[in-house]
N, C-alpha and C positions, 0 to 999 in steps of 0.2 A: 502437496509439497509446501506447507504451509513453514512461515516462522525460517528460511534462506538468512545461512550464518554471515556477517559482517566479514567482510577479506580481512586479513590480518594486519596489522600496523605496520608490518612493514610494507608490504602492498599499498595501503592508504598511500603512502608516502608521494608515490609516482603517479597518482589517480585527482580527478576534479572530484570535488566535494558531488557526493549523492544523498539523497532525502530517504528518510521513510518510509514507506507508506504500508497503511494500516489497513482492514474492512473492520469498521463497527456494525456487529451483528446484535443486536438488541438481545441480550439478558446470557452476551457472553464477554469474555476481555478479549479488549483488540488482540485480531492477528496479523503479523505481520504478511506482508504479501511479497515483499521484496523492497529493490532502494532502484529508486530513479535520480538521473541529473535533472533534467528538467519535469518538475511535478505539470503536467497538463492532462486534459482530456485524454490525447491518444495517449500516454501514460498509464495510464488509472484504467483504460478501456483494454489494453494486452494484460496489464496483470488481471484485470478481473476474466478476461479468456485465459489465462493462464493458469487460475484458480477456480474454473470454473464445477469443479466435482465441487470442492469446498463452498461455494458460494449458492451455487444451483436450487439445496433444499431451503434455502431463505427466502427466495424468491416464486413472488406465484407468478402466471400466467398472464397476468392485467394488471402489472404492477407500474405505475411511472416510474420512465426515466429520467434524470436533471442533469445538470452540469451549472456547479457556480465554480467562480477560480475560489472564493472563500470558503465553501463548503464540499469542493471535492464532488465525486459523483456521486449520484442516489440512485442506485437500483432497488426499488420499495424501500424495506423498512434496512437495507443494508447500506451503508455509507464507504465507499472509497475514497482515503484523504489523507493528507500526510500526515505524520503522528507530530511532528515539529523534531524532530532529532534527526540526525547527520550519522551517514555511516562510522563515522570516527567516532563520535559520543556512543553507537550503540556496541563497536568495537573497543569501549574502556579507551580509546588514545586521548594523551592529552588534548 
């Protein structure tokens, strides 16, 4: 269930600001994962159980895992992080 559409600007209206966030899969363009309020760890860790059909054949078996707050999670060579846009940027609002 990759790429979960922005709520609509009228909905932004009534809502706190939500983030991004991307997986970087080496030798594809970011997918979006969904929009989180607060970007952290548990964050980045339900959407990647979230998306985990998606995510699963990137990852082997012996792969390290990381957490930096500036680099988002690393599950091997897959990166979980925020893409830096705002539900309302990625919804066209002003």
């Amino acid at each position: 269930m990759p790429n979960p559409a922005p709520r609509s600007r009228d909905q932004l209206r009534y809502y706190a600001t939500t983030y991004e966030v991307v997986a970087v899969i080496p030798g594809h363009e970011p997918v979006r994962l969904g929009f989180t309020a607060r970007p952290s760890k548990r964050a980045f860790i339900r959407l990647a159980h979230d998306h985990a059909a998606l995510l699963l054949p990137h990852i082997e078996e012996n792969d390290a895992v990381s957490y930096t707050a500036a680099g988002g999670l690393r599950l091997g060579a897959v990166t979980i992080r925020r893409s830096g846009r705002t539900e309302r940027e990625c919804a066209g609002a002003p």
